[in-house]
N, C-alpha and C positions, 0 to 999 in steps of 0.2 A: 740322457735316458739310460734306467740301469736296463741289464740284459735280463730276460726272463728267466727262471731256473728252468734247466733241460730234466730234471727227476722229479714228481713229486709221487710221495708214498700217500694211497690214500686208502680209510678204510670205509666200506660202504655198507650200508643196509639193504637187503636187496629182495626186502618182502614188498610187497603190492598198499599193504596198510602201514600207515605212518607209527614213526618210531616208535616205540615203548619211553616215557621220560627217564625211567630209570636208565635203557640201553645208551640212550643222548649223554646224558650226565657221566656215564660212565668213559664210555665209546670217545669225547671230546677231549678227555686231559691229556695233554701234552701237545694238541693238535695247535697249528698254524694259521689253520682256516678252518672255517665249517662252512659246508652249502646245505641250507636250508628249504624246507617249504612253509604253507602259508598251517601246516599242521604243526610244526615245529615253535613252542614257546621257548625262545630265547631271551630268558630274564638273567639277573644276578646271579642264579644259582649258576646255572649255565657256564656262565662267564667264569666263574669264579673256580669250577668243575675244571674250566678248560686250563687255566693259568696266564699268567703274564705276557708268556709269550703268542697268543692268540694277534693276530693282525689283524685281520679280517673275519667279516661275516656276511656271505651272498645268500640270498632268498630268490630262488626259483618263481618270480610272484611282480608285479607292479606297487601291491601295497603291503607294507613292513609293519604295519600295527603290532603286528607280534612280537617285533624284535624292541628291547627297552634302550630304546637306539641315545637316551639322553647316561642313561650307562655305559655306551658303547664309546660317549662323549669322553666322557671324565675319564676313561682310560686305553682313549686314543685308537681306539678299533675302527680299521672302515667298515661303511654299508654301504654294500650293492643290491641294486633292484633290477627288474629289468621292465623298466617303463616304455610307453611304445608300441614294441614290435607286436603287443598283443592287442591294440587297437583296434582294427577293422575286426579280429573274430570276434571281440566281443560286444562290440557293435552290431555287428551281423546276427548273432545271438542274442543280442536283448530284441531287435524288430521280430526274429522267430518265434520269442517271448511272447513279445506284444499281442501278434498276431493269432499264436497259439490260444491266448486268452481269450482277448476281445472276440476272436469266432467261437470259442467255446469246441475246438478241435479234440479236446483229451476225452470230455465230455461226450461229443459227439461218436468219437470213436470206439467209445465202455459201449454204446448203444449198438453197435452193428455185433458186436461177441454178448451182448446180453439176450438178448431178445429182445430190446427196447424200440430197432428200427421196426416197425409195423409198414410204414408207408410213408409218401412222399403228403408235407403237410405245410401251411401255407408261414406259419410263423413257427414251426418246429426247428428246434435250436439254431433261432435266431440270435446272432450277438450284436453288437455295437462298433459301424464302421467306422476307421478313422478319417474319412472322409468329411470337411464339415466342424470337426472335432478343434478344441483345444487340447494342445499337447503341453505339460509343463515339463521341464527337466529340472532337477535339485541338480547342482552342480553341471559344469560348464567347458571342461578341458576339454582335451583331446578324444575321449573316449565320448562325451557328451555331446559334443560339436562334428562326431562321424553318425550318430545315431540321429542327432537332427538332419542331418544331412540327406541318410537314409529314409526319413520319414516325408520329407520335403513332396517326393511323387507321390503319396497317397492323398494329397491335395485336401491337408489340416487347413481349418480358418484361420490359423495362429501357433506358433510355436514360443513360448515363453521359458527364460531359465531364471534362473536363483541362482547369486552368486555373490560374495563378500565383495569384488571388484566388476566392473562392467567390462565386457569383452568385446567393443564396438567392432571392429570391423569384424572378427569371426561371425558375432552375431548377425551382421547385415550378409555376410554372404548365404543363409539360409531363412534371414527377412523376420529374425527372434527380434523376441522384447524382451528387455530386463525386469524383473516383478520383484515384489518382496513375496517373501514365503506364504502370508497369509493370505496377497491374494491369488499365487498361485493355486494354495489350496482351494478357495474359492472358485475360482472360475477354470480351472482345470476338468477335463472327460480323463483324460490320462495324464499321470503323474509316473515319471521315467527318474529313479535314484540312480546317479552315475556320480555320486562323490563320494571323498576318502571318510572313515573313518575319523572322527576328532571328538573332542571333548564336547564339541558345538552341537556337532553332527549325532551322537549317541543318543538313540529312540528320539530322533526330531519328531519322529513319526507316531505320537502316542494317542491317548485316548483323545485328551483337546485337538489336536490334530486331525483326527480321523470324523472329528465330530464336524468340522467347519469343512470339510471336504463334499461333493456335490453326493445324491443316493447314485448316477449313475458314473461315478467316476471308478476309473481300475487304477490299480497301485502296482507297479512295476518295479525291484530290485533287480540288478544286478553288481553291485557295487558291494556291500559289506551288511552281511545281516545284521549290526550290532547297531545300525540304524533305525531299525523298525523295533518298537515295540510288542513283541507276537503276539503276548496275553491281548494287547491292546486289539491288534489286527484280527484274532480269531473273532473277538467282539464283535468287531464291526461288519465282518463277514459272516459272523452268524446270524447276527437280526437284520443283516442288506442295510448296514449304516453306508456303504462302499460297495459298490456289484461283483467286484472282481479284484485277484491278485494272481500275479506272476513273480516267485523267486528263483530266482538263481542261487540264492545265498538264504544261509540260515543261520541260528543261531539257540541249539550249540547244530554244529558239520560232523558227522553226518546227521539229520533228524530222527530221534529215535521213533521207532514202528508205532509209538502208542501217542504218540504229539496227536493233539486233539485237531492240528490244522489239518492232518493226513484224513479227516472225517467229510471234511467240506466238498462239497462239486465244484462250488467257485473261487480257488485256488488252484492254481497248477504249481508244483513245484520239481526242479532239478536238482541235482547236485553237485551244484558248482561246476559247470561245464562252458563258463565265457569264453576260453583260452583254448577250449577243446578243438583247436584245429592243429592236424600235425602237423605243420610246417612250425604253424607258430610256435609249438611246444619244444620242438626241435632246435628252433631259434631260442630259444626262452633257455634251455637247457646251456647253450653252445656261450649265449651272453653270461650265463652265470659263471658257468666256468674262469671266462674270459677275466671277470671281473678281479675273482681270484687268483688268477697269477699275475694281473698286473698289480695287485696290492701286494703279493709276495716279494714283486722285484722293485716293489716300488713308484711305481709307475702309477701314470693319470689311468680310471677303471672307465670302462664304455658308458657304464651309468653307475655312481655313485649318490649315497645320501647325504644330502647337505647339513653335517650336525654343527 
């Protein structure tokens, strides 16, 4: 095992908003390593900005979509992620999701600063408990298999995932069924996105999609807005094709002020806040590092990408 370098020279960005591409492109040549986020597009240009001598490339982040990691191939760069450690927060985050939703809390709480609360009333913003319910999840790991988990005590009739491979024993330890997607869409009340980004994966979620989905079923993101179809979703939450959605993720990050979904009552959305737990961030931060100077000296990285 080589030794790790004891110096590294590094220069940082050290505004609050993500880089300028120009500053990137600029800021990268000559550099050894770059640590990136999930705002940073690291294509060709990038690379090519940076030069030969580039080793590595760590993303601050679980998913690399951004990084054109089959270029990273052909000219021998690692990738680091930092898969994992951000698991439970953002499991813990999408049930607050869920929940936030399906009670209609955002809603309900515009009403107490509005004037809307008048008095106590017998189906006044009532939602949809998950009690009883069918829950689906799109996608199945770790991150999928802590949120079923977590849903298990609000005592669903069913937990169902989707998944290119069957995950038998994870699934049996929270009593899941393996579905195809369509009849997930079908007989799902909630539908929970907890998969990566793929060619498979991009707007799975579109207008066919949202059509064969039940009228009281809610759509839950937390995974990659590049999966939902928004034009599509605004539809269907306009005319109540679907009752409800909750994102975490959008597409483009940040939402701009005039996006027609920011109009709706029955959306909730954040901004990208799954990981938003300090520890985890702080960890997430420490692994990226980490990644990079063991690809500097050589070394096996805590989490690299398999290219």
């Amino acid at each position: 095992m080589s030794s790790q370098p004891k110096v590294c020279q590094v220069t940082t960005w050290h505004e609050t908003n993500p880089v300028p591409r120009s500053e990137l492109i600029r800021e990268v040549a000559g550099k050894d390593a770059l640590y990136c986020a999930l705002t940073d597009k690291v294509d060709k240009e990038v690379l090519d900005s940076a030069g030969p001598q580039l080793k590595c490339v760590a993303t601050i982040s679980v998913g690399y979509d951004h990084i054109d990691v089959e270029e990273c191939r052909k000219r021998g760069i690692r990738v680091g992620f930092t898969p994992d450690v951000l698991t439970d927060a953002t499991a813990e985050l999408t049930l607050a999701l869920l929940l936030a939703t399906n009670r209609r809390l955002f809603e309900a709480n515009k009403q107490v600063y509005n004037g809307g609360w008048k008095s106590w009333a017998p189906m006044w913003m009532c939602g949809q408990g998950l009690k009883g319910s069918r829950v689906g999840l799109l996608g199945f790991g770790r991150i999928g298999q802590e949120i079923a988990a977590r849903i298990v005590p609000f005592k669903p009739t069913e937990i169902t995932y989707t998944t290119r491979s069957l995950r038998t024993k994870e699934a049996a330890a929270v009593n899941a069924r393996h579905v195809d997607f369509d009849e997930m869409l079908r007989e799902s009340d909630f539908i929970v996105v907890c998969c990566a980004l793929t060619p498979e994966t991009k707007e799975i979620f579109n207008a066919a999609a949202f059509q064969k989905m039940k009228p009281n079923c809610i759509l839950i993101n937390t995974a990659r807005g590049g999966v939902v179809d928004q034009k599509a979703l605004y539809e269907a939450l306009k005319t109540k094709r679907i009752l409800a959605a909750g994102l975490d993720v959008t597409t483009p990050e940040p939402l701009p002020l005039d996006d027609p979904l920011l109009k709706l009552d029955n959306v909730v959305i954040l901004p990208h806040i799954g990981s938003a737990d300090i520890e985890t961030r702080k960890e997430m931060s420490r692994i990226t590092a980490r990644n990079i100077l063991a690809a500097l000296a050589g070394d096996k990285m805590e989490a690299e990408v398999k290219l």
